[in-house]
KEBA-32186 format. One line per field, with one value per residue (C-alpha): residue number from 0; residue in one letter; x, z, y. Coordinates in steps of 0.05 Angstrom, whole numbers. Example, Ala and Ser with C-alpha at 12.3 -4.5 7.8 and 13.67 -1.06 7.14 Angstrom:
num = 0_1
residuo = A_S
px = 246_273
pz = 156_143
py = -90_-21
END
This chain:
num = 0_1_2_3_4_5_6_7_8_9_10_11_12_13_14_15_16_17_18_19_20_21_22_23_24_25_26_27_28_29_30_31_32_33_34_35_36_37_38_39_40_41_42_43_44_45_46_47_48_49_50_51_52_53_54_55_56_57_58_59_60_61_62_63_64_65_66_67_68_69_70_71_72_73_74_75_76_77_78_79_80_81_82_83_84_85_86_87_88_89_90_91_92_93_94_95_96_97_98_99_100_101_102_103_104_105_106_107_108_109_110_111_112_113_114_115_116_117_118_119_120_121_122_123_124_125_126_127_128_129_130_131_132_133_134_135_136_137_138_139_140_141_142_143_144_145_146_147_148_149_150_151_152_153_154_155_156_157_158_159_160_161_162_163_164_165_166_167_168_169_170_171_172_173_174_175_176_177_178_179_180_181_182_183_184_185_186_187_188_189_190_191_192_193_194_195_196_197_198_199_200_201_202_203_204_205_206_207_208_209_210_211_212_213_214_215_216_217_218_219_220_221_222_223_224_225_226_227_228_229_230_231_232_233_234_235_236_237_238_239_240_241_242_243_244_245_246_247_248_249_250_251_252_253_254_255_256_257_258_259_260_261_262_263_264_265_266_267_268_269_270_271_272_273_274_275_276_277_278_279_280_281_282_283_284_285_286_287_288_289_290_291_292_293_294_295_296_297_298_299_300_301_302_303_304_305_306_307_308_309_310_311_312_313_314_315_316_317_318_319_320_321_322_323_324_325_326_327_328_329_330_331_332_333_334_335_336_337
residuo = X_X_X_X_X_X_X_X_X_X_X_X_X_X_X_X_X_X_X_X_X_X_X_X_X_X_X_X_X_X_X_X_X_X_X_X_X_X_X_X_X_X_X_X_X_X_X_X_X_X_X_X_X_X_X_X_X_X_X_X_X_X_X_X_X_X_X_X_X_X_X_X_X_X_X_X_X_X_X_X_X_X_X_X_X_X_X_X_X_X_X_X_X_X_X_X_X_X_X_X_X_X_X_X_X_X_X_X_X_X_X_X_X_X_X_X_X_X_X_X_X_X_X_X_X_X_X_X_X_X_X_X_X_X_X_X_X_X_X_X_X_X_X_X_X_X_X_X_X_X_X_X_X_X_X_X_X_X_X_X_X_X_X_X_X_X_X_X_X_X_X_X_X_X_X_X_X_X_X_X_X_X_X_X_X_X_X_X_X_X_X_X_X_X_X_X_X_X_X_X_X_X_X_X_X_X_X_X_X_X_X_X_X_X_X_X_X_X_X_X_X_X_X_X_X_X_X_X_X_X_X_X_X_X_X_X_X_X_X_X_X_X_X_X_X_X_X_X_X_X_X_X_X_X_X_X_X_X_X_X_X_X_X_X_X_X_X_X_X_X_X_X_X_X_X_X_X_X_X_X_X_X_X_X_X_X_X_X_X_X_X_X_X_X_X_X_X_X_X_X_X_X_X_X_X_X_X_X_X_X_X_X_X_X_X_X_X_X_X_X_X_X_X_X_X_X_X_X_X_X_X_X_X_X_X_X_X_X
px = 1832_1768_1770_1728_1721_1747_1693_1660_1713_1737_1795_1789_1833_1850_1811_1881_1926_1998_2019_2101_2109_2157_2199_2265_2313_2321_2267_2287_2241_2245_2224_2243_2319_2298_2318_2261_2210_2219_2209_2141_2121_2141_2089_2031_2043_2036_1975_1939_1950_1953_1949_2013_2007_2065_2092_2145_2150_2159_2245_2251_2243_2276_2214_2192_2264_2247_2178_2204_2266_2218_2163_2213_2194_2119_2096_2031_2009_2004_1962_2013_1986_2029_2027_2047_2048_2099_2164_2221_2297_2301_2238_2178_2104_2035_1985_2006_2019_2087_2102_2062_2100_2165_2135_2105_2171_2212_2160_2159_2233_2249_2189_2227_2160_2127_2053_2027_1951_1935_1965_1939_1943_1969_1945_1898_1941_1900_1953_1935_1858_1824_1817_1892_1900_1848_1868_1938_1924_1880_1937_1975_1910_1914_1986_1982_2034_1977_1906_1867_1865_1857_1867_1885_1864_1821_1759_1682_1679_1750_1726_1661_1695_1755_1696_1664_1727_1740_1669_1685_1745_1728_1771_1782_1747_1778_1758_1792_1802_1847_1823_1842_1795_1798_1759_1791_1787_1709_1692_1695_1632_1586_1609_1667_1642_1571_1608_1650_1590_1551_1615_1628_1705_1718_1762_1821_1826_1898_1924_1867_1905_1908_1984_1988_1935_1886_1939_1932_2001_1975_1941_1911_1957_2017_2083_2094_2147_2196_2212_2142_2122_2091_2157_2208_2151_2145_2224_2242_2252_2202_2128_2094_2105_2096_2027_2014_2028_1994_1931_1936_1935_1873_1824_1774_1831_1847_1775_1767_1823_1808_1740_1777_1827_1767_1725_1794_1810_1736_1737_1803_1841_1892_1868_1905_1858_1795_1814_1828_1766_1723_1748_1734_1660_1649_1606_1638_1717_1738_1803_1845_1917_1966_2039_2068_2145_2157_2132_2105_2070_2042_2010_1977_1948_1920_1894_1840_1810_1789_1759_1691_1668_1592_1539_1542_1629_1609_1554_1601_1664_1608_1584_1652_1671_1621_1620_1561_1579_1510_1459_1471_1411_1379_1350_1357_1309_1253_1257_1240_1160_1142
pz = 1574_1614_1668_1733_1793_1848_1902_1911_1890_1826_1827_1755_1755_1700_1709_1711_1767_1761_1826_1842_1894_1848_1830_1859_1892_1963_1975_1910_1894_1823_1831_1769_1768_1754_1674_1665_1715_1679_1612_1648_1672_1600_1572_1617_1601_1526_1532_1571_1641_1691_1758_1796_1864_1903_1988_2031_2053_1977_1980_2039_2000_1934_1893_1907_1882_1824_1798_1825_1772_1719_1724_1724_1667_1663_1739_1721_1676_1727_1795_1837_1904_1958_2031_2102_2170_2158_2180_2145_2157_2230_2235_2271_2248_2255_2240_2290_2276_2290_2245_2190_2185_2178_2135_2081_2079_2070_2008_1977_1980_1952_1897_1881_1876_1927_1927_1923_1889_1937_2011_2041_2109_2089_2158_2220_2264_2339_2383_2360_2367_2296_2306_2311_2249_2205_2236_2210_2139_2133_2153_2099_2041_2071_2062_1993_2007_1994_1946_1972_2024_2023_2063_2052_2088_2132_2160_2151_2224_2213_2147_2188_2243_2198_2166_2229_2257_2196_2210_2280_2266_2210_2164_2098_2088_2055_1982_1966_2001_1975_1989_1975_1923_1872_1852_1903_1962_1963_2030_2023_1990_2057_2094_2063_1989_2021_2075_2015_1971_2032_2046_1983_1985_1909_1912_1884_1881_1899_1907_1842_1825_1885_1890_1821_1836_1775_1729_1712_1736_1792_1791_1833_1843_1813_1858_1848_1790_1841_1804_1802_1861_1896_1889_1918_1979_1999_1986_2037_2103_2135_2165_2157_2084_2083_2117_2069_1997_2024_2042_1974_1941_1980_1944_1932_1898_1862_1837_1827_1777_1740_1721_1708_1650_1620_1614_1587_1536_1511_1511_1473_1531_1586_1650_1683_1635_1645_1726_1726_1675_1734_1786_1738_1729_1805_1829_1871_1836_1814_1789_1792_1816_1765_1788_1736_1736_1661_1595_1573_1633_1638_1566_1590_1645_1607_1558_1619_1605_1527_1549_1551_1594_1567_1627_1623_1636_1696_1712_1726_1763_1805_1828_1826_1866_1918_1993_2039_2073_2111_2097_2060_2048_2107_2107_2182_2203_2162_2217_2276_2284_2274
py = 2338_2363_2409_2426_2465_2440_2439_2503_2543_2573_2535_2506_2436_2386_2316_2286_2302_2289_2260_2259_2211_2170_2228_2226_2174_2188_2117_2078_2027_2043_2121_2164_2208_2283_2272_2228_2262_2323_2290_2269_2333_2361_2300_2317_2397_2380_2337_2386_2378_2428_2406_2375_2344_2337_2338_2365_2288_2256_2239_2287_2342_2331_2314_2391_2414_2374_2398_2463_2464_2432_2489_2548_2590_2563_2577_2610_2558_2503_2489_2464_2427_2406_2376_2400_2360_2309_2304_2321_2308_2345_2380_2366_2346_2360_2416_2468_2537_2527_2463_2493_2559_2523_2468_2518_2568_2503_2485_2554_2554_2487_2485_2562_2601_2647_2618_2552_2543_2494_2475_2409_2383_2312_2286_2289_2330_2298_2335_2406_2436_2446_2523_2531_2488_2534_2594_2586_2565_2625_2665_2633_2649_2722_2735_2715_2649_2600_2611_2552_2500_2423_2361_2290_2224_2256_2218_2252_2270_2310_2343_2372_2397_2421_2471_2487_2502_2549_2580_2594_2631_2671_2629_2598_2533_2467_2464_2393_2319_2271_2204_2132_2106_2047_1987_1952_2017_2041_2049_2131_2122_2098_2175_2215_2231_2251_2295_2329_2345_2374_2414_2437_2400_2371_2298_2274_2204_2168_2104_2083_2031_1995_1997_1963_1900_1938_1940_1865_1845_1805_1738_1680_1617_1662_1685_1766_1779_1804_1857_1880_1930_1873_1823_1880_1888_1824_1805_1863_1841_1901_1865_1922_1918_1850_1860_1911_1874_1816_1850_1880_1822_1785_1743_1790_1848_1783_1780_1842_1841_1786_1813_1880_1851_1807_1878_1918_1861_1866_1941_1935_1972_1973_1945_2003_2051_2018_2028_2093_2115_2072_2126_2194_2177_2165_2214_2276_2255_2319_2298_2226_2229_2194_2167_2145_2128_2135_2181_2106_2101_2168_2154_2092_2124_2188_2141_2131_2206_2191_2126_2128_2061_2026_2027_1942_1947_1991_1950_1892_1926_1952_1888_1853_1907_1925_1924_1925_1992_1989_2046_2107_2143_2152_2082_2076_2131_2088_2049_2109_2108_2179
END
């Protein structure tokens, strides 16, 4: 396992990032029970990770009892992250001072430690001014509750004026995004990833397999197992979900992973290795969030960090993959006479 900074700070992170999302049963769907999530945690421990992702949201709260319990006795060896501005059971949401407060005492509690590495905003908060926001989670990094600060999902224009808001107040600046990246999800590339690196804010990717679409389960002319993620989405009677699993599975994913599972089978691999391995050599990914629901998933998936991919394998799920997200180097102002 390799390890970085994340972003400009000395927040030293394993490349994989165990995210938790499936721990727990509150949303069944297949998530894991706490037995097998800790025998997860215990796996990722042992093969050298040290950096666990989790939210306040995740089960209403029970995945952070969970990774809470599992860490007792080995705090100090892990980073844990987790998110804020979400609602859970009765409270409210948001990024205001108010909210936030509650939402990281509830976090500490139930996670059973008295710091968290590093506290994320899980959302654009566009009820509550920036400065409140930043002012507050510097408050938190002062009182010794929280050592650094993130976001997730947050658009370029939010990241900038996140750390000009931080400026202005004298505060603590985000060190980490979590995006949505994949093969089949690149459109952080045309604004975000160049906003982070100017920022100094490391990335860590989620949602890289494209809700299961780059794992090779998924084919053209082919109904959804329905017991695969996509089957139990599209069976349930919710449009939204519907809308969701159908978008997933578009043409182009379909494309996408075709070529994918012709490159894995040549490369001797997973297609769900070969995806994730794409994600970890993208430039400005500081770490890639796993969610794996079993141990014999989670060894799949950190097969991804051993695999080393040949320029020609990129070569091809770059093109297979690749959207025309319009200049990104400046390209326009060629066209301003001077």
């Amino acid at each position: 396992m390799d390890y970085l900074n994340l972003g400009r700070s000395g927040l030293r992170v394993s490349r994989a990032c165990l995210g938790t999302m499936n721990f727990g049963t509150e949303h069944g769907l297949a998530a894991s029970d706490e037995a097998e999530a800790r025998r997860i945690i215990d796996a990722f421990i042992d093969a050298g990770g040290t950096f666990i992702d989790t939210a306040d949201l995740y089960h209403r709260g029970e995945t952070e009892e969970i990774v809470g319990r599992a860490l007792k006795g080995r705090r100090e060896r892990i980073i844990v992250a987790t998110k804020g501005a979400m609602p859970v059971g009765q409270e409210g949401r948001g990024l205001s001072r108010r909210h936030l407060t509650r939402a990281l005492d509830a976090s500490l509690r139930r996670l059973g430690t008295d710091y968290i590495d590093l506290y994320q905003c899980h959302q654009w908060d566009p009820l509550t001014p920036i400065e409140e926001t930043m002012a507050t989670l510097d408050g938190f990094v002062r009182a010794g509750k929280v050592r650094y600060i993130g976001c997730s999902n947050f658009s370029a224009t939010q990241i900038v004026e996140s750390q000009w808001a931080a400026a202005r107040v004298g505060g603590t600046p985000f060190v980490s995004l979590q995006p949505q990246y994949s093969l089949v999800q690149r459109v952080i590339e045309a604004e975000i990833l160049p906003a982070c690196e100017r920022h100094g804010i490391g990335t860590i990717a989620y949602g890289t397999l494209g809700g299961g679409v780059l794992t090779g389960r998924y084919r053209h002319g082919e109904a959804p197992d329905p017991d695969s993620r996509m089957g139990r989405l599209l069976g349930r009677s919710m449009p939204g979900a519907n809308r969701w699993a159908h978008s997933l599975l578009s043409d182009r994913n379909l494309d996408i992973a075709d070529e994918l599972v012709k490159v894995a089978s040549e490369l001797g691999a997973e297609p769900a290795a070969v995806a994730l391995a794409w994600v970890a050599r993208r430039p400005g990914v500081t770490s890639v969030l796993i969610g794996p629901r079993t141990v014999e998933q989670l060894r799949g998936n950190l097969a991804a960090f051993e695999l080393e991919l040949p320029d020609e394998a990129v070569a091809r799920l770059d093109e297979i993959s690749h959207l025309d997200l319009g200049p990104m180097d400046g390209s326009f102002f060629h066209l301003v006479p001077r």
